[in-house]
C-alpha positions as a LaTeX table, in Angstrom:
\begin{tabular}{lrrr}
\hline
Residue & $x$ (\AA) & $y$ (\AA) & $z$ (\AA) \\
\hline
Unk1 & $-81.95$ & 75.11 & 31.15 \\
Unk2 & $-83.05$ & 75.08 & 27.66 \\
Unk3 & $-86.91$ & 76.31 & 27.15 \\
Unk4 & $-87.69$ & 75.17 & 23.90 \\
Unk5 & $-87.97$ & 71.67 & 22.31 \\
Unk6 & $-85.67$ & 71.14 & 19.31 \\
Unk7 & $-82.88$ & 68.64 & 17.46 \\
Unk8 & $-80.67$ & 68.14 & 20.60 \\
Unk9 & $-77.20$ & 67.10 & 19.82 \\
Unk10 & $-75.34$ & 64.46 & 22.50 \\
Unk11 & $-72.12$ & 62.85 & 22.88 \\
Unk12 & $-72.20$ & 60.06 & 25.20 \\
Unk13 & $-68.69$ & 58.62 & 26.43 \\
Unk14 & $-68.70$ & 54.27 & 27.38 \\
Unk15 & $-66.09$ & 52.50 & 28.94 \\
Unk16 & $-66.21$ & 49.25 & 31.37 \\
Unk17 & $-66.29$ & 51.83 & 33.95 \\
Unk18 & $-68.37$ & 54.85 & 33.65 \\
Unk19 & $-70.26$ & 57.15 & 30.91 \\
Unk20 & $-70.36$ & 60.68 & 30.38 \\
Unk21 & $-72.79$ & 62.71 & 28.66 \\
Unk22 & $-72.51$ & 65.79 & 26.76 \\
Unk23 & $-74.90$ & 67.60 & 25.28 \\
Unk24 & $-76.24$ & 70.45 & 22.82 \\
Unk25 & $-78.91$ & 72.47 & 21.04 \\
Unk26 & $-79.21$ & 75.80 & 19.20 \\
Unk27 & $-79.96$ & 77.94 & 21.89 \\
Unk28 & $-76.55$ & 77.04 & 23.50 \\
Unk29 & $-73.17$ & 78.27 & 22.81 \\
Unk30 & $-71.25$ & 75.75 & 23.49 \\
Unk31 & $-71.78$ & 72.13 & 24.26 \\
Unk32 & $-72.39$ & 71.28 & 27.65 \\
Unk33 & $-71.36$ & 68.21 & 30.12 \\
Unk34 & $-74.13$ & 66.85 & 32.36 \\
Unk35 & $-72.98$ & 66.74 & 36.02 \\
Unk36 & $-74.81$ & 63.79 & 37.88 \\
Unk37 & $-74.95$ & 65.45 & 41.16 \\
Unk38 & $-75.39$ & 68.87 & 40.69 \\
Unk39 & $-71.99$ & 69.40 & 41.76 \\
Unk40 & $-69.40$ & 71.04 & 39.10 \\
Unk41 & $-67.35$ & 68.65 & 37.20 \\
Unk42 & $-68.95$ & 65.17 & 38.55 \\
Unk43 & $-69.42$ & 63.87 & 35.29 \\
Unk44 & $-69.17$ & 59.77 & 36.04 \\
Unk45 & $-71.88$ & 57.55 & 35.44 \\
Unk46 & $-71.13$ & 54.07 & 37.22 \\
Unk47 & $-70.94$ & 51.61 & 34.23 \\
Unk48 & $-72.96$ & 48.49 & 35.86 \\
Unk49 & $-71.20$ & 45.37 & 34.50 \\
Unk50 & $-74.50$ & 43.73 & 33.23 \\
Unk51 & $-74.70$ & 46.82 & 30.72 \\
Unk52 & $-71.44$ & 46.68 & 29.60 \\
Unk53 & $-70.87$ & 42.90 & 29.10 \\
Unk54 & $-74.58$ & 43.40 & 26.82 \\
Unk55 & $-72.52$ & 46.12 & 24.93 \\
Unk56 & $-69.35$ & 44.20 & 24.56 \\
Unk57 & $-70.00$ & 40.64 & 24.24 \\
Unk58 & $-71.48$ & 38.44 & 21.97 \\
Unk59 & $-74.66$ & 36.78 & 22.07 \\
Unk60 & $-76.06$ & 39.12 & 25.34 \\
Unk61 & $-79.12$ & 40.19 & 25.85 \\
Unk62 & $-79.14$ & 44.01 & 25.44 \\
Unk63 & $-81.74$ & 44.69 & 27.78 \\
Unk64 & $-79.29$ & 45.71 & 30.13 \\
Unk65 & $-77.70$ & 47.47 & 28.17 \\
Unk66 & $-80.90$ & 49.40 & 27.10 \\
Unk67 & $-81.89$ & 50.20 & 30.61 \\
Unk68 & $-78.82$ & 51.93 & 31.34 \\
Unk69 & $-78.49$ & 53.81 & 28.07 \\
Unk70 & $-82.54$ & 55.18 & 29.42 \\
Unk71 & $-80.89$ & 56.37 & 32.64 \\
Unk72 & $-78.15$ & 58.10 & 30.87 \\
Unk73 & $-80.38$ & 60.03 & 28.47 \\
Unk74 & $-83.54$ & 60.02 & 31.12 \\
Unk75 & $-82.44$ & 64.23 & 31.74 \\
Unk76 & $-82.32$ & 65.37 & 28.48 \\
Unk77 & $-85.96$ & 63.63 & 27.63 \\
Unk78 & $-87.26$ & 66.86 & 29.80 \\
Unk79 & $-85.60$ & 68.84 & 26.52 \\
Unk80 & $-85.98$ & 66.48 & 23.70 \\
Unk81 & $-87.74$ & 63.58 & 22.41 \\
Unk82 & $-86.08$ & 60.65 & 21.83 \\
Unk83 & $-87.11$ & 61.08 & 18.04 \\
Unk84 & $-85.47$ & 64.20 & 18.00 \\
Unk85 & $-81.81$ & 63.14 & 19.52 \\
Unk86 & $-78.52$ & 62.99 & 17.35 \\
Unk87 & $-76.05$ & 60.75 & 19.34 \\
Unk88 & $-72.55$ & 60.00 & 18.80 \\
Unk89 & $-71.21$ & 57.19 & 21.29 \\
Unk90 & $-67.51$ & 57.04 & 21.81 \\
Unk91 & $-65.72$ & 53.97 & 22.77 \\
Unk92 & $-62.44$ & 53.26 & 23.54 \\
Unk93 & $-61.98$ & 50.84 & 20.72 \\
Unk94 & $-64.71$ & 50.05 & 18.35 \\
Unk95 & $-65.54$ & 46.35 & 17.95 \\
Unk96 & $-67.76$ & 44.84 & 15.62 \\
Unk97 & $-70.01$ & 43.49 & 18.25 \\
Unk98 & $-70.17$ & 47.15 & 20.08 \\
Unk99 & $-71.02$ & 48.46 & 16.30 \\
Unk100 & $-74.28$ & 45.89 & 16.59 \\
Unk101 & $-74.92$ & 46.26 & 20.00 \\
Unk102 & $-75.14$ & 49.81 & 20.71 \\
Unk103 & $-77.36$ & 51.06 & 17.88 \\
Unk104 & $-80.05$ & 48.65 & 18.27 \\
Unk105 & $-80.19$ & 49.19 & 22.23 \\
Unk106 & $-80.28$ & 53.43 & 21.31 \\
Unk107 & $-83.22$ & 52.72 & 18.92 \\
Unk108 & $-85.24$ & 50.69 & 21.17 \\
Unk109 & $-85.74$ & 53.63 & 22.96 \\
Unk110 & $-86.98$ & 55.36 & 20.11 \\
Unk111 & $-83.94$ & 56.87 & 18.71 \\
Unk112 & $-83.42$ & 56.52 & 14.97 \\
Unk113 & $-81.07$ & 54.57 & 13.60 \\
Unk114 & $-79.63$ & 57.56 & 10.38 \\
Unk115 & $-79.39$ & 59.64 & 13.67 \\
Unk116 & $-77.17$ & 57.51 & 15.66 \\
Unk117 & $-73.42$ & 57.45 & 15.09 \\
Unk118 & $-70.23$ & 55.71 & 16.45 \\
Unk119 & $-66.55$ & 56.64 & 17.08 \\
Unk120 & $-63.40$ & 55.24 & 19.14 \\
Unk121 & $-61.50$ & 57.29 & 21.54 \\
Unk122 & $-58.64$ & 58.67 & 19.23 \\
Unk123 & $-61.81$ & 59.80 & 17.45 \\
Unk124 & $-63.26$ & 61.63 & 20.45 \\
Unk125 & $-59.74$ & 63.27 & 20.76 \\
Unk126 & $-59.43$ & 64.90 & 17.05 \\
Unk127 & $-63.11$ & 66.02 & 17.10 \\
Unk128 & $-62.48$ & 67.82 & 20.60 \\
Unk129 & $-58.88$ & 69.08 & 19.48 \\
Unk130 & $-59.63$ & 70.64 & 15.59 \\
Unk131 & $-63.04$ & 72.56 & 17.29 \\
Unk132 & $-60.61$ & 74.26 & 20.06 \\
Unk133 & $-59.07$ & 77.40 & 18.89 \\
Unk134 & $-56.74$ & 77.02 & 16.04 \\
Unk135 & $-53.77$ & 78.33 & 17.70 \\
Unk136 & $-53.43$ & 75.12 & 20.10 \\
Unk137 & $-53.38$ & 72.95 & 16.83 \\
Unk138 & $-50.89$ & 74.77 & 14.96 \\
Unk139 & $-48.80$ & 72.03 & 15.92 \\
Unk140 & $-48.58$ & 68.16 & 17.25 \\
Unk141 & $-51.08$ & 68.00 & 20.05 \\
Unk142 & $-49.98$ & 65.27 & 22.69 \\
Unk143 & $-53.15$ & 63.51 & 24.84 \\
Unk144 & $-51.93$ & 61.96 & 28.49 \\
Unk145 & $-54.31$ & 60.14 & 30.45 \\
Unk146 & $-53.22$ & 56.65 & 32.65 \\
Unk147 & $-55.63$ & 53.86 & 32.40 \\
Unk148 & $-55.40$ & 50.38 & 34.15 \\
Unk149 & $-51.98$ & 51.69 & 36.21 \\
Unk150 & $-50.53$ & 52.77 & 32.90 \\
Unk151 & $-49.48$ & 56.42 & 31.74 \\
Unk152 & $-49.86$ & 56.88 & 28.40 \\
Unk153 & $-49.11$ & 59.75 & 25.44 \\
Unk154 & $-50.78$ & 59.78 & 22.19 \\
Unk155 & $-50.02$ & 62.28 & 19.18 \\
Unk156 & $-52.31$ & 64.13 & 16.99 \\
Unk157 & $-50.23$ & 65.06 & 13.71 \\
Unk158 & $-51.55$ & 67.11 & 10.99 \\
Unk159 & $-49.73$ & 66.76 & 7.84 \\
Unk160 & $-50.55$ & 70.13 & 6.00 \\
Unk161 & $-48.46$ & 68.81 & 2.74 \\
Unk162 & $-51.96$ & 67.14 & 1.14 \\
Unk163 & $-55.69$ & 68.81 & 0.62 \\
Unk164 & $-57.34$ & 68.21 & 2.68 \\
Unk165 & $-54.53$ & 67.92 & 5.44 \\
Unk166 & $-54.75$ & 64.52 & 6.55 \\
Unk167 & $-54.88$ & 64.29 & 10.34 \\
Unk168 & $-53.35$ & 61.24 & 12.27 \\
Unk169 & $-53.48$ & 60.05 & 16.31 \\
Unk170 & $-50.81$ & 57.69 & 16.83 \\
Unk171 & $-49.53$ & 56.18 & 19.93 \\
Unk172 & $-46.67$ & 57.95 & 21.21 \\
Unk173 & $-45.48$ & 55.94 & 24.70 \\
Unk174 & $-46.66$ & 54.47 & 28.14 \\
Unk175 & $-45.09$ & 53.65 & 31.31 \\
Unk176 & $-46.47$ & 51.47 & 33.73 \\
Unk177 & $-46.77$ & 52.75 & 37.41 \\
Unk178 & $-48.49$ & 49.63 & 39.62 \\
Unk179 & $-47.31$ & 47.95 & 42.43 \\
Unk180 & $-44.54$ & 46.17 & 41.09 \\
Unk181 & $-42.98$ & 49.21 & 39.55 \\
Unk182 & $-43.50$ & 51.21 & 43.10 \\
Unk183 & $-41.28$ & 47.78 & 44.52 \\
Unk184 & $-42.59$ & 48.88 & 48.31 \\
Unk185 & $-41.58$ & 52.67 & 47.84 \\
Unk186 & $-42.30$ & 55.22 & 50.91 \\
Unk187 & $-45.09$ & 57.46 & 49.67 \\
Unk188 & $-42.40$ & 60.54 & 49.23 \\
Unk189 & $-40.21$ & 58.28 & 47.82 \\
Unk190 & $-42.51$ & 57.16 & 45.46 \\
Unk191 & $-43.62$ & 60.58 & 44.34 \\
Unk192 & $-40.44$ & 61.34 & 43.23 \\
Unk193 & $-39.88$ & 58.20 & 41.02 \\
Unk194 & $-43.39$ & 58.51 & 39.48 \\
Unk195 & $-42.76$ & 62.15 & 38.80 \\
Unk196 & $-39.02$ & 60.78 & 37.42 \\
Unk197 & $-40.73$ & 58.32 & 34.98 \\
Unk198 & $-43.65$ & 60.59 & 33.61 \\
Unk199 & $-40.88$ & 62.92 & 32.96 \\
Unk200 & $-38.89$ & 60.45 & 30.80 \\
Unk201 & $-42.57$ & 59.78 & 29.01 \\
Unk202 & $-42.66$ & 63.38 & 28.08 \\
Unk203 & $-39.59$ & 63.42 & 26.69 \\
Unk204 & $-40.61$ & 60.24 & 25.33 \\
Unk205 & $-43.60$ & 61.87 & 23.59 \\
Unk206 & $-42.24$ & 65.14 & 22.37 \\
Unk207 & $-39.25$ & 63.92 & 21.01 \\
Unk208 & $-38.34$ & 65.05 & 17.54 \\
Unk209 & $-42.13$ & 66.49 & 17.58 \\
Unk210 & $-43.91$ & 70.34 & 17.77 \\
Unk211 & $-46.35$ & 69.61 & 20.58 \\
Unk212 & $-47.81$ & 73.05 & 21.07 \\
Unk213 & $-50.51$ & 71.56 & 23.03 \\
Unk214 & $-51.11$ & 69.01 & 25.67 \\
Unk215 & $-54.26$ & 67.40 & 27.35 \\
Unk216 & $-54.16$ & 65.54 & 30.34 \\
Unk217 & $-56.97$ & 63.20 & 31.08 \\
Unk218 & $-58.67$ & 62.06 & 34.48 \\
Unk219 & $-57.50$ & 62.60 & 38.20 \\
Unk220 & $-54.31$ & 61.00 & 38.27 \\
Unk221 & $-51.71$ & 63.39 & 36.74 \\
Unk222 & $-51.32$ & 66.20 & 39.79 \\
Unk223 & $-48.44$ & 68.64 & 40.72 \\
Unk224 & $-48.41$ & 67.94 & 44.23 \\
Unk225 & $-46.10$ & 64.41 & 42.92 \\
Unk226 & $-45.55$ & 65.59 & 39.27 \\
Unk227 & $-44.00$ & 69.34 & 39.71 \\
Unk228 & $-40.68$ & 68.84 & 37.59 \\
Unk229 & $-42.80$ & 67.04 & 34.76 \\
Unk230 & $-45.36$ & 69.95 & 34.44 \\
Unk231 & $-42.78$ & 72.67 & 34.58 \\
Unk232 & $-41.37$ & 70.35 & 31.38 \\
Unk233 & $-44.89$ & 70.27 & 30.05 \\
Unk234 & $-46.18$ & 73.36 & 30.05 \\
Unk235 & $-42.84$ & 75.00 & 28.81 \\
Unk236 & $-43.28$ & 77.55 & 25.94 \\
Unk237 & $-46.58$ & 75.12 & 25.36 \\
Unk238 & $-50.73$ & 75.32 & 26.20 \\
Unk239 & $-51.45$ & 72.40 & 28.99 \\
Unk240 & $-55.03$ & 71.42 & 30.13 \\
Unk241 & $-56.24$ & 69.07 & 32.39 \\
Unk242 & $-60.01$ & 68.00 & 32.55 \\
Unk243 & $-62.08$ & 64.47 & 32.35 \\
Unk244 & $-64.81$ & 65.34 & 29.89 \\
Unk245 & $-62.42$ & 65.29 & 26.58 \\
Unk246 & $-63.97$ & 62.50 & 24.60 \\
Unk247 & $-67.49$ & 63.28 & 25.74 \\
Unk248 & $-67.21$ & 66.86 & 24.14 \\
Unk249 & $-65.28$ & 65.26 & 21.27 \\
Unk250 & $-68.22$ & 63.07 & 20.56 \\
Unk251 & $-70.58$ & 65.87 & 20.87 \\
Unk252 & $-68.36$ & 67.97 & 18.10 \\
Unk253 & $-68.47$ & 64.78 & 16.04 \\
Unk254 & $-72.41$ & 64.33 & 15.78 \\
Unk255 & $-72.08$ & 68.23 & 15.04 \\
Unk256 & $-70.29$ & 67.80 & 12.50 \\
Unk257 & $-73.01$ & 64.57 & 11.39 \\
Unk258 & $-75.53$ & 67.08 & 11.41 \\
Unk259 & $-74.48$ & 69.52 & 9.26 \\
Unk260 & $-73.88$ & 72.31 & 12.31 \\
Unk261 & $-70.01$ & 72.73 & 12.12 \\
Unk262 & $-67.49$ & 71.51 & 9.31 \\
Unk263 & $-64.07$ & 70.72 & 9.04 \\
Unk264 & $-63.53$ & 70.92 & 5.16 \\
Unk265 & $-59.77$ & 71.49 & 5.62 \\
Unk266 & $-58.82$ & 68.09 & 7.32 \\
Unk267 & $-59.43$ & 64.68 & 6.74 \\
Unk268 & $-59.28$ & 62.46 & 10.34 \\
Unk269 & $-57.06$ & 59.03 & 9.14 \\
Unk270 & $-58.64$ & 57.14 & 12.19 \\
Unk271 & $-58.37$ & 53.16 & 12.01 \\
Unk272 & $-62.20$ & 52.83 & 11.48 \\
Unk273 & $-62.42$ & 54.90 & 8.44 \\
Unk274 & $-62.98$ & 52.96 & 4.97 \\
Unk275 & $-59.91$ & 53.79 & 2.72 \\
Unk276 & $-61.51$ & 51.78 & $-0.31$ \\
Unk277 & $-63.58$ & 53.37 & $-3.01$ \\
Unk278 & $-65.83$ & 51.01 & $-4.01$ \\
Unk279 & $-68.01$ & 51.15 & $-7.12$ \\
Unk280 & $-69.18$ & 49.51 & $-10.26$ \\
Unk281 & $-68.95$ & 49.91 & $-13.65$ \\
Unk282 & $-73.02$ & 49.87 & $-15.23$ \\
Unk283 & $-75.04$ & 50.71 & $-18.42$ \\
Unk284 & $-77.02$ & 53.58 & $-17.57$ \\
Unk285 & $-79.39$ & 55.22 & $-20.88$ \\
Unk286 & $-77.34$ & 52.70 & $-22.85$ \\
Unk287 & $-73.76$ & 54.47 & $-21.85$ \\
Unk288 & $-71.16$ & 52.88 & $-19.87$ \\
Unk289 & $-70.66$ & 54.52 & $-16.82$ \\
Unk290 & $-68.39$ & 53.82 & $-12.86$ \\
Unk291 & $-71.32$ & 54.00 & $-10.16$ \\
Unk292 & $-69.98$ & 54.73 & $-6.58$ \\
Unk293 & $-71.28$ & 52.85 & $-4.03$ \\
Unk294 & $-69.06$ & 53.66 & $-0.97$ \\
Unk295 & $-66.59$ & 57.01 & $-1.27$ \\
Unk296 & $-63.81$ & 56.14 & 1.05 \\
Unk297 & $-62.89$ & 58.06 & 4.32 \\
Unk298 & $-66.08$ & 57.53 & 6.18 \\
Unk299 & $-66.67$ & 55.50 & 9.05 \\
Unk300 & $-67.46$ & 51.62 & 8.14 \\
Unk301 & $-70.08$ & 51.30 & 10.01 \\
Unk302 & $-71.70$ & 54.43 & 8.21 \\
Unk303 & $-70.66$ & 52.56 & 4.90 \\
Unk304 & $-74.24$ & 51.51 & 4.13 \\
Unk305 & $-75.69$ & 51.59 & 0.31 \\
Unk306 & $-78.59$ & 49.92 & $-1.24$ \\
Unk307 & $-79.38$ & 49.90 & $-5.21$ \\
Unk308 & $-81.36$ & 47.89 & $-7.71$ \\
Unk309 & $-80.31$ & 47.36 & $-11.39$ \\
Unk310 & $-81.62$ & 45.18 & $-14.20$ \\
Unk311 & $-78.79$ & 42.47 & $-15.55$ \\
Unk312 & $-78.21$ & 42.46 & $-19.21$ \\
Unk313 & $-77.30$ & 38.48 & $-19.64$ \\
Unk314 & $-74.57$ & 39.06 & $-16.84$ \\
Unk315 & $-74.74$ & 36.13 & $-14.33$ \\
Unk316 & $-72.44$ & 37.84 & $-12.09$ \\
Unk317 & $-71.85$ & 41.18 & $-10.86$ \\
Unk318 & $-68.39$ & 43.03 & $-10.39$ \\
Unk319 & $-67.52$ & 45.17 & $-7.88$ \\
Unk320 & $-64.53$ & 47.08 & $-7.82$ \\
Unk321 & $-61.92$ & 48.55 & $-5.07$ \\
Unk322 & $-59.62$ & 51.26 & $-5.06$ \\
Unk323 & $-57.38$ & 52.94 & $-2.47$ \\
Unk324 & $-57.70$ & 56.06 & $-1.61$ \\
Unk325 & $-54.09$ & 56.21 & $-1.59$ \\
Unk326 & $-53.96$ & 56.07 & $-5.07$ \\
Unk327 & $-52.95$ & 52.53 & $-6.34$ \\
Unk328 & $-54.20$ & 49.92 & $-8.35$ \\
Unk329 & $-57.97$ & 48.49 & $-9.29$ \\
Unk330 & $-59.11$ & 45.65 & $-7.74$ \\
Unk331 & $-62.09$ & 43.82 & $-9.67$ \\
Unk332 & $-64.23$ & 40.89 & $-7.33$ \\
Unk333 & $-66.55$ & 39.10 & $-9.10$ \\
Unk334 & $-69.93$ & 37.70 & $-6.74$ \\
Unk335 & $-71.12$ & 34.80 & $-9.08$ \\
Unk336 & $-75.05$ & 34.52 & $-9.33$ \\
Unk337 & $-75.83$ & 30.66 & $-9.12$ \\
Unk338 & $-78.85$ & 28.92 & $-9.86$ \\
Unk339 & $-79.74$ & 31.78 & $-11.71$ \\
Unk340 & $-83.68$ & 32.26 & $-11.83$ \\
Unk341 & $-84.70$ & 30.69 & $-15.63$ \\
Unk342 & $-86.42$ & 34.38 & $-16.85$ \\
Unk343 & $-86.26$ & 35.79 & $-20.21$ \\
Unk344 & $-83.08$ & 38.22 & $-20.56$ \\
Unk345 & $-83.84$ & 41.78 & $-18.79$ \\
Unk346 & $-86.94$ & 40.17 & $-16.55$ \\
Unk347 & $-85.32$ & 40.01 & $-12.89$ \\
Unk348 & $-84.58$ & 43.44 & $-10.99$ \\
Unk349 & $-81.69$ & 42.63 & $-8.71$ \\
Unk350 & $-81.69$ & 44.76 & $-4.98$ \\
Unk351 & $-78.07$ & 44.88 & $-3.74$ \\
Unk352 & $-76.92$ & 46.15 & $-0.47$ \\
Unk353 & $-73.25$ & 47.14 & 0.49 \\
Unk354 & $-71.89$ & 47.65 & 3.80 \\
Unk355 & $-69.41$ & 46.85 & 6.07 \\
Unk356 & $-69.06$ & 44.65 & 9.22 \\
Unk357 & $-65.49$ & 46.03 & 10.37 \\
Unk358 & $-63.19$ & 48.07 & 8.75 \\
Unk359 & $-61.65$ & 45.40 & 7.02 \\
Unk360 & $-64.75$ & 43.73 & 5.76 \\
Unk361 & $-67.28$ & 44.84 & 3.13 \\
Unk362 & $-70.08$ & 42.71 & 2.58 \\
Unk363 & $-71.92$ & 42.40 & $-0.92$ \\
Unk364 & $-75.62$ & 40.92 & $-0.34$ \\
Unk365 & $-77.63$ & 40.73 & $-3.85$ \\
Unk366 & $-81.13$ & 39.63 & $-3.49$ \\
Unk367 & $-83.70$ & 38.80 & $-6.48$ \\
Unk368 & $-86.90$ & 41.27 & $-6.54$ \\
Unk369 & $-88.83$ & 39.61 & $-9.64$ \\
Unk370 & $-90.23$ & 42.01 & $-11.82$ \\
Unk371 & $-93.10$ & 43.68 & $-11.47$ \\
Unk372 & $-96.74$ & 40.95 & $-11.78$ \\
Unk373 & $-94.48$ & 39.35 & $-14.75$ \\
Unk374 & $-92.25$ & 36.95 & $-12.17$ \\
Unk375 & $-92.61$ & 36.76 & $-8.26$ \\
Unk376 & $-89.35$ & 36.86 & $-6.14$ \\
Unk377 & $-87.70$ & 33.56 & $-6.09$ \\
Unk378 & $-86.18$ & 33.97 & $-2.32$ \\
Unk379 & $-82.35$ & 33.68 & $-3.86$ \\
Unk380 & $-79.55$ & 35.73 & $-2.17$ \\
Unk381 & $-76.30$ & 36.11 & $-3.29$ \\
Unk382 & $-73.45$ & 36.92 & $-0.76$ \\
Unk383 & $-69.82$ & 37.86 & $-0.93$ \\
Unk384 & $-67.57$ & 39.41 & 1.40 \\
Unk385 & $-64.46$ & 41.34 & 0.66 \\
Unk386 & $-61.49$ & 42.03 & 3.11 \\
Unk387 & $-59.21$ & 44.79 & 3.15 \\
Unk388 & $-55.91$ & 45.85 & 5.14 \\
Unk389 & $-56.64$ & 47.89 & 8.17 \\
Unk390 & $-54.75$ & 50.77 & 9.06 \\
Unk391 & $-52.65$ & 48.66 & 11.49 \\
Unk392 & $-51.35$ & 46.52 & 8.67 \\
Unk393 & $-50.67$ & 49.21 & 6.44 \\
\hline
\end{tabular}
């Protein structure tokens, strides 16, 4: 147990079905994942449905979804204050509506908002991969787990050609194994065709790839059914099975947040990440000069920026977009009707950037007066601007 109060670092893992918390402080080593009964390696929190449709839906109450999130964290209040936490939640896919819903549940418990941060699964999995030791990512790291009666295989590729390396998680394969694919199969029987088709998957997944590493997730993979497919797995490669893998990873991640680890080397490609630079071209001390607002490859939703500027005759405002990729300029104009009738350089203009998904950026532009000259007149400009996701790329 940890004796002293401090900044306590957690990664907490959601899904419809169960949480898992991980956490860490300075006095620690390594980070640690809460067992709920005292028992080693009984890590599931029951996800009650209430608290995940107020997570997941729109237009829910998240009081539910607050009162679970308490239970979760009730432990580590005996080592931190809820002031004092650094969370990262990981999801298995990152919606809009779960980008809303979670923070403002997390800081009505006191939490604060800068200190509360959001990734998907594939997420999870880099940040737990890239802070293992370095020789079990010298290579293409595969991730197995079998959800909903499904084996699947993912692929962590790090393409070393670029600085910084840019690191990708792509799906690899699945193969269903429910009912209708066991067709009334004996149980012996059966064990040998499921241990037949997660062998083809294997294959599936390490073909014309350098997996050095694999990671199996959950329960279901086990060599009493799958013996031929883990001799083919863990040949001339490192294989681990375990259930806390995106917990830990989220834990890494708010590490990272925090300023307590670093990956400067690698830069994760995941399919929340903003891959627009986004900026604006300004008079600043009478010089013309770009102003970045958002620097691309950071999460969207921790794409947030707030600024206020005088206009010089401009009745609209200019915001432009660049790939990261390289590529060309993209100007989009937000047009500033019913203008408030001032004198020219008499209204101070408040703009906030920030996405609502990682194909939207939103542009809000509100008017602040100036000074005891000219009260705020209560107009707000809006404009949103889409981009391709990583999907449609």
């Amino acid at each position: 147990m940890i004796q002293e109060k401090n900044d306590l670092i957690l990664g907490l893992q959601l899904c419809e079905q169960y949480a898992q918390l991980t956490y860490y402080n300075n006095s620690m080593k390594e980070p640690v994942t809460v067992s709920i009964s005292g028992e080693e390696e009984s890590y599931l929190i029951p996800m009650p449905r209430e608290a995940w449709e107020a997570a997941a839906k729109k237009d829910q109450s998240t009081k539910p979804l607050t009162e679970f999130l308490q239970g979760c964290l009730k432990p580590m209040t005996e080592i931190s204050d809820y002031p004092d936490m650094r969370i990262m939640v990981c999801v298995p896919v990152l919606s809009d509506v779960l980008g809303d819903h979670l923070p403002r549940a997390l800081e009505q418990l006191g939490l604060e908002r800068k200190y509360i941060f959001l990734q998907d699964y594939k997420s999870g999995f880099y940040y737990y991969t890239v802070n293992q030791r370095k020789e079990l990512w010298n290579g293409d790291v595969a991730l197995l787990e079998c959800e909903n009666e499904t084996m699947t295989g993912y692929v962590l590729h790090i393409d070393r050609a670029t600085r910084p390396a840019l690191v990708t998680v792509e799906y690899a394969a699945s193969q269903p194994v429910d009912e209708k694919v066991r067709d009334g199969r004996a149980q012996e029987e059966w064990d040998k065709e499921r241990d037949r088709l997660f062998f083809e998957l294997l294959k599936k997944v390490f073909e014309r790839r350098n997996v050095v590493t694999s990671y199996l997730l959950g329960d279901y993979f086990d060599k009493s059914w799958a013996d031929r497919s883990f001799q083919y797995l863990c040949f001339h490669r490192h294989a681990f099975q375990g259930k806390n893998l995106y917990t830990k990873g989220a834990c890494y991640a708010a590490m990272e947040r925090v300023g307590l680890i670093s990956t400067p080397d690698l830069l994760f490609m995941g399919e929340d990440i903003v891959r627009e630079n986004i900026g604006m071209n300004m008079r600043v001390r009478g010089k013309e000069v770009y102003y970045p607002i958002i620097t691309a490859g950071i999460n969207w939703y921790e794409a947030h920026h707030v600024c206020e500027f005088i206009p010089d005759e401009e009745k609209t405002i200019t915001i432009t977009t660049k790939p990261m990729s390289g590529g060309q300029e993209i100007n989009h104009v937000l047009r500033l009707t019913d203008f408030p009738n001032r004198p020219n350089r008499a209204t101070r203009l408040k703009m906030t950037v920030y996405f609502t998904s990682a194909a939207c950026c939103t542009v809000e532009v509100e008017d602040e007066g100036f000074g005891g000259f000219y009260r705020p007149s209560g107009k707000r400009w809006k404009r949103n601007i889409y981009f391709q996701t990583a999907k449609e790329r």
